[in-house]
N, C-alpha and C positions, 0 to 999 in steps of 0.2 A: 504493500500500500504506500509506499516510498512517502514516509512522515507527511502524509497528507491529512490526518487526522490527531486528537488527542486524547480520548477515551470512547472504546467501546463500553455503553452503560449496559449494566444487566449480566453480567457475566459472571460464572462460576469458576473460582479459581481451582482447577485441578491439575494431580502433579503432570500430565501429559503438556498444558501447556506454561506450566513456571519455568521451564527449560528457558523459554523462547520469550515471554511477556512478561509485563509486572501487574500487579491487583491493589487498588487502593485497599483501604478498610472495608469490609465488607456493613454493607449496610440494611442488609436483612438475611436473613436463614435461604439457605436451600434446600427443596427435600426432594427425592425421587416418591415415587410409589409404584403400583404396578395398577394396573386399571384391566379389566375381564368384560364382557359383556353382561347386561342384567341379569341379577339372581345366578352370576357364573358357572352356565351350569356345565361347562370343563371340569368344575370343581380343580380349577387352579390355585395350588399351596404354594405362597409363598416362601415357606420355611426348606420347600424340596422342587427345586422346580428343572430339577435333573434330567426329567421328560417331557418337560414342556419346552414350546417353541415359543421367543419372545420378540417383540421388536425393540431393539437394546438401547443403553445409554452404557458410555464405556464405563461407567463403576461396578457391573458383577460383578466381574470374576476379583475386583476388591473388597468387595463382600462375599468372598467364596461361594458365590451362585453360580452355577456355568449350568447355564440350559444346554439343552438335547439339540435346540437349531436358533438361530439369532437370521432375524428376517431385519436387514433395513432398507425405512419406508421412506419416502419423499418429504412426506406429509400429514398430515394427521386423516384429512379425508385416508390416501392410501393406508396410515393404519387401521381404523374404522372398518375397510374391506377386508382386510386382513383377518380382524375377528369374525369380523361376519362371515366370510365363508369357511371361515374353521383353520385358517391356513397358521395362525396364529395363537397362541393361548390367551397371552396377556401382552399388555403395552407397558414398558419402565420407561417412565418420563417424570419430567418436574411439572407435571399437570397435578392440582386438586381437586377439579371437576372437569368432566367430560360430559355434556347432557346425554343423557340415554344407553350411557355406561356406567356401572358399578366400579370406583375409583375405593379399594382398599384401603383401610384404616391404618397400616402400618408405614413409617414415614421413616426414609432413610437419608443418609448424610454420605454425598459422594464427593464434598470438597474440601478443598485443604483451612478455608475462610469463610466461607460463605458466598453469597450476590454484591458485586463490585461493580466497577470498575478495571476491564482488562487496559493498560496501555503500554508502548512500546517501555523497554529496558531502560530508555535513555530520557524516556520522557516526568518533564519533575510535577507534574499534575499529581500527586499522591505526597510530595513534599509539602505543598499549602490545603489541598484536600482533607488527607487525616487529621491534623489536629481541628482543622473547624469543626468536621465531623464529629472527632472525640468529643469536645466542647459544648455542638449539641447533642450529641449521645448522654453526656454525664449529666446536663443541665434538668433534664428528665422529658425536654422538650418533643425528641425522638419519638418516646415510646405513645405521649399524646396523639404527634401525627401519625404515626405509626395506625393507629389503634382506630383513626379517623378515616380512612382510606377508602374502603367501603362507602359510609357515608357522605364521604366531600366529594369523590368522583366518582361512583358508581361502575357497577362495569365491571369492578376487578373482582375476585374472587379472592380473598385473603382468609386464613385461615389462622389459627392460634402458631403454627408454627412459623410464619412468613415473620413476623417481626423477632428481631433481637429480644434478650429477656429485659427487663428494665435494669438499670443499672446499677448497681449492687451496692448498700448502704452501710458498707464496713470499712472503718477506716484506715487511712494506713498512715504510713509515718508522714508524707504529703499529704494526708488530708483527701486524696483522691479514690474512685472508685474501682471499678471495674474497665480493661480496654474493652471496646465492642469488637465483639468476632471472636470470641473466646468463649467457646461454648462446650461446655461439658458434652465430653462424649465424642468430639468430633477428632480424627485421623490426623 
């Protein structure tokens, strides 16, 4: 993209691309899921999905999942077809609702930080970015808009995992909180 730009918004930082990219602070959760058709009736198990055939996101096999066949699709219509005609078990994406699909309660964590900002190595957009960010992350301002998203602009689909947790009210030797994008649990 020969430094024609300076942040790609919305981006999961995973170790495939930290090689190559850098990631501001993350400023909301990512989560995969796996999504079936209604009332699944594959009776597709997440916990074994060693015979089923999935249309992937590259973090299985980092969650020691390795299906039976990995189908990738275009698009979401082309996954859609996929289940439909059987070709497919289940869909792994960072979708939380699919209408007219049954989208699984279990919510997984395939990034190193969470939803960023991806930009070039060299690029110092993450130099003045973080700390504003931290600033409104700790100030508690975050978790309000956060929490408001839904409501102010409609449209989105937010879920309890999509926002960071609020910022944690234990103090330390500065006085200061919690970073954001430190989230228990995550690789």
């Amino acid at each position: 993209m020969s430094k024609w730009y300076d942040a790609c918004v919305g981006y999961v930082s995973i170790p495939e691309r930290l090689n190559s990219m850098a990631f501001t602070d993350a400023y909301a959760n990512a989560v995969a899921t796996f999504t079936v058709l209604k009332g699944n009736p594959r009776n597709f198990n997440p916990d074994n999905v060693s015979e089923s055939v999935i249309t992937v996101e590259h973090c299985l096999k980092r969650l020691n999942k390795v299906p039976k066949g990995i189908i990738v699709a275009a698009d979401l219509n082309k996954v859609k077809d996929l289940l439909n005609n059987g070709s497919a078990d289940a869909l792994f994406s960072p979708r939380t609702l699919i209408p007219g699909y049954d989208v699984l309660p279990a919510r997984y964590d395939c990034t190193t930080s969470g939803l960023g900002m991806m930009v070039r190595k060299d690029n110092e957009l993450p130099g003045w970015w973080n700390p504003a960010f931290q600033s409104f992350y700790k100030s508690g301002n975050y978790t309000v808009w956060c929490k408001s998203i839904n409501q102010k602009y409609g449209g989105i689909r937010i879920d309890d995992s999509y926002c960071l947790p609020p910022p944690a009210v234990k103090p330390t030797a500065s006085g200061s909180g919690t970073q954001p994008g430190q989230i228990v649990g995550r690789r």
